[in-house]
C-alpha positions as CSV (number, residue, x, y, z in Angstrom):
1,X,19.1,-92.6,-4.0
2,X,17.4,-95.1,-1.5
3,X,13.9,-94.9,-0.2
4,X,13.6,-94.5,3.7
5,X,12.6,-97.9,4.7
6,X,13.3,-99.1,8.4
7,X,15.9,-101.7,7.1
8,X,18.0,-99.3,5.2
9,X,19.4,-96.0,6.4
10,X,17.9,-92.5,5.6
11,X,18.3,-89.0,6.2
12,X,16.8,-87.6,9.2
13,X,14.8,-84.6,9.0
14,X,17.0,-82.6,11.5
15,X,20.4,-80.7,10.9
16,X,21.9,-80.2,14.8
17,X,25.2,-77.7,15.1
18,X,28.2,-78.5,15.9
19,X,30.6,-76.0,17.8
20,X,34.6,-76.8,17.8
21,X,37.0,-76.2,20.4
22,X,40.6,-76.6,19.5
23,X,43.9,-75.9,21.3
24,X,46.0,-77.3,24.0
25,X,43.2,-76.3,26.9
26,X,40.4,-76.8,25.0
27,X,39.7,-80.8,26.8
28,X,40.4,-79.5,30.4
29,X,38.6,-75.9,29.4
30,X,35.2,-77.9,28.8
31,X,35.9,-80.3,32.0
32,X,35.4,-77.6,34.0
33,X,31.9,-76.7,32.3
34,X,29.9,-79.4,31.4
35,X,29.0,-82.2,33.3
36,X,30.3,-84.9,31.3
37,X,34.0,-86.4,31.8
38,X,35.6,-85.3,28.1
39,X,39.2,-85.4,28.9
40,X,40.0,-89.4,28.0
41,X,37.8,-89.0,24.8
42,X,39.5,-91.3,22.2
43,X,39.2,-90.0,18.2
44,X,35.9,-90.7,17.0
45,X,34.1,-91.2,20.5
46,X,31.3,-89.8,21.6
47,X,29.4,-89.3,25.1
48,X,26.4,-87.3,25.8
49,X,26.4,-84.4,28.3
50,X,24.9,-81.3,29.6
51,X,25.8,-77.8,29.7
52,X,23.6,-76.3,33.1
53,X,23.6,-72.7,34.2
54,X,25.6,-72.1,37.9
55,X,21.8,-72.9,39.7
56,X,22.1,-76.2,38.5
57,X,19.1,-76.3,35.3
58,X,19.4,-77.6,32.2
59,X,20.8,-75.0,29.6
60,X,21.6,-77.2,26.7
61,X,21.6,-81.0,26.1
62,X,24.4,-82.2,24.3
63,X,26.4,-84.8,22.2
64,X,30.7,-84.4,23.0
65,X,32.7,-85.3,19.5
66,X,36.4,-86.2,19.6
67,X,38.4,-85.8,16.5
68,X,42.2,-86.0,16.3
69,X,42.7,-82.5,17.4
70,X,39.0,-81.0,18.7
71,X,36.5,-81.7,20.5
72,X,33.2,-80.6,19.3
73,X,29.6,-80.2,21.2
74,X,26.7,-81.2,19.1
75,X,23.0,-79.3,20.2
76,X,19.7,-78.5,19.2
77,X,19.1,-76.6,15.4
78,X,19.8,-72.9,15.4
79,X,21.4,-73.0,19.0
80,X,25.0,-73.3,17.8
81,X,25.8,-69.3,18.6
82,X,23.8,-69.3,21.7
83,X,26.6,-72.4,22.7
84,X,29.5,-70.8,21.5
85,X,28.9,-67.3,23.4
86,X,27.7,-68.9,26.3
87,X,30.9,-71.2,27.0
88,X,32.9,-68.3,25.2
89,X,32.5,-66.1,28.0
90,X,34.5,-68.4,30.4
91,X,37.4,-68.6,28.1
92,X,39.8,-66.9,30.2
93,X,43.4,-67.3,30.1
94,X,43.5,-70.4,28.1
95,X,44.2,-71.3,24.8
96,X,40.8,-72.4,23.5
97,X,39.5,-71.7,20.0
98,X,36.0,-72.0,19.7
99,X,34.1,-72.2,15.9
100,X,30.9,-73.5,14.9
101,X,30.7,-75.6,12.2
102,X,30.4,-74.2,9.0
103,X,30.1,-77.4,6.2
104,X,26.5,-79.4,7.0
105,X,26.2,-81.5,9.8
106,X,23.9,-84.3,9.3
107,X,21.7,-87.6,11.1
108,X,21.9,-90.6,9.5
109,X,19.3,-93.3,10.5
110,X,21.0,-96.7,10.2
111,X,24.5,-97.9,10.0
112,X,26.8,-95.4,8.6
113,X,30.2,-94.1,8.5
114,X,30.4,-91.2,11.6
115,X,30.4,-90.5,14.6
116,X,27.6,-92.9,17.2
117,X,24.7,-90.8,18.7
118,X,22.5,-93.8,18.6
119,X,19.2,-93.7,20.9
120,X,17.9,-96.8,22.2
121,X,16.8,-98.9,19.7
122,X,17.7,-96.5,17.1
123,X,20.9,-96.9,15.2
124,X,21.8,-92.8,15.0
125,X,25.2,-91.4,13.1
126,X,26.4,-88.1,12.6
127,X,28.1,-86.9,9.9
128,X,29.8,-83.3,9.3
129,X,30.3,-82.8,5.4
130,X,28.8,-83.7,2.4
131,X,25.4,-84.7,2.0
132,X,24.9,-88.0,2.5
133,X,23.3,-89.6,-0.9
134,X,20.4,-90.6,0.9
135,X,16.3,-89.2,1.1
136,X,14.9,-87.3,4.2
137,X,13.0,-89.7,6.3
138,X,9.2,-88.7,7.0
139,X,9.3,-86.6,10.2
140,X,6.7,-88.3,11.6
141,X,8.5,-91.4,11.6
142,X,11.4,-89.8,13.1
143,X,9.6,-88.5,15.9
144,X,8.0,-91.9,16.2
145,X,11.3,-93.1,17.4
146,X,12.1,-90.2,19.5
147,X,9.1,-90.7,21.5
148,X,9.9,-94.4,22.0
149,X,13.4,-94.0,22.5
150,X,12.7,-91.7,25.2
151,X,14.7,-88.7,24.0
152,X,13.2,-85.3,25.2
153,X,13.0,-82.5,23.1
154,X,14.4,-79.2,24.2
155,X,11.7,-76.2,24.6
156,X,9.3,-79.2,24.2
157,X,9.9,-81.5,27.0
158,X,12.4,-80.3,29.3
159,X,13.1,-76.5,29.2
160,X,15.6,-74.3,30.9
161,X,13.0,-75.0,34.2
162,X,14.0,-78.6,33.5
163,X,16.0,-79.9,36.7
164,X,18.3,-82.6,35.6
165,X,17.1,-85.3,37.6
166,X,14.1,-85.0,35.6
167,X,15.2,-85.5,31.9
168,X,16.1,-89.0,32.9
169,X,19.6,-88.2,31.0
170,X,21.3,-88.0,34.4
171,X,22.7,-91.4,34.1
172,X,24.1,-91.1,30.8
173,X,24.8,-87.1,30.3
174,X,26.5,-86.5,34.2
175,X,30.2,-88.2,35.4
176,X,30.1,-88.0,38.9
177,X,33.8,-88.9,39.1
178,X,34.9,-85.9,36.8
179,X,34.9,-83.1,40.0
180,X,33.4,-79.6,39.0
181,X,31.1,-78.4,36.2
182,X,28.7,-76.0,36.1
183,X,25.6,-76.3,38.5
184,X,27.3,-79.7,39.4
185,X,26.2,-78.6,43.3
186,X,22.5,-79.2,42.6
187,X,22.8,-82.4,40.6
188,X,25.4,-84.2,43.2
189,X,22.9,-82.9,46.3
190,X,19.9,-84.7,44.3
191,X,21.7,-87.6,43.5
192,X,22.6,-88.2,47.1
193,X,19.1,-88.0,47.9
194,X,18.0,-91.0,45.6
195,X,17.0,-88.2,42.6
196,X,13.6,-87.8,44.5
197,X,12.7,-84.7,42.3
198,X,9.2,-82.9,41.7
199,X,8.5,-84.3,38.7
200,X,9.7,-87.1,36.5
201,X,9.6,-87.3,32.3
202,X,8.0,-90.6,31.8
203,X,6.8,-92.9,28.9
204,X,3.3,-93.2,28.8
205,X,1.7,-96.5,26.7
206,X,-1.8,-95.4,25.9
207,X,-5.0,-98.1,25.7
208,X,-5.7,-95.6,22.4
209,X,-4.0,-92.7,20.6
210,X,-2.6,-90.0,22.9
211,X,-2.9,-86.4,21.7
212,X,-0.2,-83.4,22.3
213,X,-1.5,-81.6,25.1
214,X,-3.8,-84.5,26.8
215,X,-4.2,-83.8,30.3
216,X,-2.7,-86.7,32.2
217,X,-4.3,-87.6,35.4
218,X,-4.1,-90.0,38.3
219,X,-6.2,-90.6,41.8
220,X,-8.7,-87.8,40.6
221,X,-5.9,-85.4,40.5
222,X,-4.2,-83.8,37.2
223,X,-0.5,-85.0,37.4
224,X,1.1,-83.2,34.2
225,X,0.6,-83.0,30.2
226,X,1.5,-85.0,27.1
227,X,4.3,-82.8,25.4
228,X,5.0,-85.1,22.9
229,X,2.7,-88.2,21.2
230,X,3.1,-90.6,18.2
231,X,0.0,-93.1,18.1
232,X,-0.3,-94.8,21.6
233,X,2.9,-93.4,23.0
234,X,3.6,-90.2,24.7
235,X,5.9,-88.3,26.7
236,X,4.9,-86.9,30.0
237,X,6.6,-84.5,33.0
238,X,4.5,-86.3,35.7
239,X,4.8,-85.6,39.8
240,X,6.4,-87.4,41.7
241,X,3.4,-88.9,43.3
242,X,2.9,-91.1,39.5
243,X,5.4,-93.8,40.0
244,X,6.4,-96.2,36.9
245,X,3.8,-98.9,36.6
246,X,0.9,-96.9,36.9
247,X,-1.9,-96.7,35.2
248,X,-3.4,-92.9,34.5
249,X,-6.2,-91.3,32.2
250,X,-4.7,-89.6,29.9
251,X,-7.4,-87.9,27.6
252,X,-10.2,-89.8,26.9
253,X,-7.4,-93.5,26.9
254,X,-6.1,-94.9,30.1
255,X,-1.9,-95.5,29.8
256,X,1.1,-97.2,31.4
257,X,3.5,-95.6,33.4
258,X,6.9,-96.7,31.8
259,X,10.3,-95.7,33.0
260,X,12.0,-93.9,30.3
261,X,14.2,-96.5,28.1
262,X,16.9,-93.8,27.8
263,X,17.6,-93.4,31.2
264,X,19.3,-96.7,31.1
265,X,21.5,-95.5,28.7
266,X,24.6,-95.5,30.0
């Protein structure tokens, strides 16, 4: 067994659900769902996307799989049923089978055999089987690089109140070539408009430590609240009136504004 080191890979301390659709509609069945383009998938590709409710928010964030005969969504620990029913209830005439994974799922930190779902920065693989022979990573270290990859964390830093735009995941979740998915009228209106939403998630690059739950502020006003922190990072839904380069109080530590590193991601 290896130790988790930063130059070696490790198991990370989260086990996401997989849920399988199979049969001849099961590619064009999705298309019409979620936001990401899934039909010229190749065998062991993957792309991330979003599954939004009809009004256009964020329902579930998502990794697309394609094996040789399915194509699987990946989401968040313990939400695998809630996925499953949800897109279930559209299968309608078609010949989709939809299962959730039963064998483990795992993340492996570093390079590995499985499928990408790499973050920036961090080399991410996911494999469905057998345990890797690898130890658990601490979870703080983990979340370490979630924060400074950028990744938001669902019912932590985007919610199902989360516009879109917002996440920053627009630019690598949405195809805007695909045609129709759910809530795809809200995200195409927004995007015409230059994504000029309410509030942005942002990076923020403390002067100190930032705490879970600091209050950030900016021109004497409060602008939003640290939802996630490692050290001198922290993640941030921040109004619009914040823009990236800023400087803000956050707690008792002044921090940069930073674009989010993931929303380059294509």
């Amino acid at each position: 067994m290896t130790s988790p080191r930063s130059d070696t890979p490790w198991l990370a301390p989260e086990t996401p659900e997989v849920v399988w659709f199979a049969g001849p509609d099961a590619p064009e069945f999705l298309n019409a769902l979620v936001s990401q383009e899934l039909g010229d998938m190749t065998p062991g590709q993957t792309r991330r996307s979003f599954l939004l409710v009809p009004q256009g928010k964020l329902h579930f964030l998502l990794w697309a799989l394609r094996d040789e005969e399915r194509v699987g969504l990946v989401t968040d620990p313990g939400r695998g049923d809630e996925l499953a029913t949800a897109l279930g209830r559209y299968r309608i005439g078609v010949e989709v089978d939809i299962a959730r994974e039963t064998g483990g799922v795992w993340v492996v930190v570093g390079e590995w055999v499985g499928f990408d779902v790499s973050w920036p920065g961090v080399e991410r693989h996911l494999v469905i089987g057998d345990r890797p022979d690898l130890d658990e990573g601490p979870p703080d270290e983990y979340e370490s690089l979630r924060i400074a990859a950028g990744v938001p964390k669902w019912g932590v830093d985007v919610d199902e109140a989360t516009i879109p735009h917002e996440s920053g995941l627009v630019a690598s979740s949405v195809d805007f070539d695909k045609g129709c998915f759910l809530g795809q009228e809200l995200v195409a209106r927004i995007e015409s408009r230059g994504a000029n939403t309410p509030r942005h998630l942002r990076l923020l690059a403390g002067s100190g430590d930032i705490t879970t739950g600091d209050v950030v502020a900016f021109g004497g006003e409060d602008v939003g609240v640290v939802t996630s922190a490692t050290d001198t990072l922290g993640l941030a839904m921040l109004r619009r009136v914040v823009a990236v380069g800023d400087t803000v109080e956050v707690g008792r530590v002044t921090a940069e504004v930073r674009e989010l590193p993931l929303k380059s991601q294509g």
